[in-house]
GUTORTI-871970 format. One record per residue (C-alpha): x, y, z; residue in three letters. Coordinates in steps of 0.1 Angstrom, whole numbers, padded with zeros to 4 digits, always signed. Each point is the difference from the previous one (the first is absolute). Layout:
GUTORTI-871970
XYZala
...
***
This chain:
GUTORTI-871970
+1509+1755-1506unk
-0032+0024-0008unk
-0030-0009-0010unk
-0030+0020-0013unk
-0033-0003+0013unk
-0029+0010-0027unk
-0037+0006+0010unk
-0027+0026+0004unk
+0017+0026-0025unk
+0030+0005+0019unk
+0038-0023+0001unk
+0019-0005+0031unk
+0033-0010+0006unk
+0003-0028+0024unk
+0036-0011+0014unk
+0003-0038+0002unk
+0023-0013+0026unk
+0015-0034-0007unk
-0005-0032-0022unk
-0029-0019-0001unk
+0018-0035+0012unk
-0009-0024-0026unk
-0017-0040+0018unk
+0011-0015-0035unk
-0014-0028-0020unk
+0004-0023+0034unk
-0017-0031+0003unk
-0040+0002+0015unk
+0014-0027+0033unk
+0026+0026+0008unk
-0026+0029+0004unk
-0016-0024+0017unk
+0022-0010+0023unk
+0010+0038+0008unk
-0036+0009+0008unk
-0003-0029+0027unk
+0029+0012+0014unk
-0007+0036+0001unk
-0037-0013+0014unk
+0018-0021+0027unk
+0018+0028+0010unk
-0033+0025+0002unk
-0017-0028+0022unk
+0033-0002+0025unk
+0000+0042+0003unk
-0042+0002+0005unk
-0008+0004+0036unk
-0034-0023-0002unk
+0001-0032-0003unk
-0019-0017-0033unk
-0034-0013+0011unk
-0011-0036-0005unk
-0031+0005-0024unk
-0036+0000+0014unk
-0036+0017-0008unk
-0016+0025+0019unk
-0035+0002-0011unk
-0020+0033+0021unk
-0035+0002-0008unk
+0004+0043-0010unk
+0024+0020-0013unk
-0001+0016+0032unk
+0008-0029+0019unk
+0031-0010-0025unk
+0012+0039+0005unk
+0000-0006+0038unk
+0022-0030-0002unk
+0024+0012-0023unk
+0003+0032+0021unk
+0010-0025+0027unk
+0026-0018-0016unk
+0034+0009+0012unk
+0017-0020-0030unk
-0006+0017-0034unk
+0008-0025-0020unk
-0036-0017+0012unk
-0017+0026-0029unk
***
C-alpha cells in the first residue's frame, strides 16, 4: 500500500507497512479493564518500588534540587 505525502511544494511517496488493527466499538469497562492490566503489569516489571505518599517541603529551590539529586528512587519526582 502507497501513500502520498503532500507539503512544502513537493509530494512524497511513503510505503505503509501493515493494517492499522481496528479496537472496535468495545464497551468503555473493557478498555478499562485492559489498561489496569497492562498498568499491573508495568508496576510488576519497574525496578523501584511505588512510594507511599509524603511532602517534602525545602525552604529554596536549591535545597529541593539537593534532595532530589539524592534520591536513588525516581519515581520520588
Amino acid at each position: 500500500m502507497r501513500g502520498i505525502l503532500r507539503g512544502m511544494g513537493e509530494e512524497q511517496i511513503v510505503k505503509m507497512v501493515g493494517r492499522r488493527q481496528s479496537l472496535g466499538n468495545g464497551d468503555p469497562r473493557e478498555f478499562l479493564m485492559r489498561a489496569m492490566a497492562l498498568q499491573e503489569s508495568v508496576e510488576r516489571l519497574n525496578p523501584y518500588p511505588k512510594p507511599r505518599g509524603f511532602v517534602f517541603k525545602a525552604r529554596t529551590w536549591e535545597d529541593y534540587e539537593r534532595w532530589r539529586k539524592s534520591q536513588s528512587n525516581p519515581r520520588l519526582w
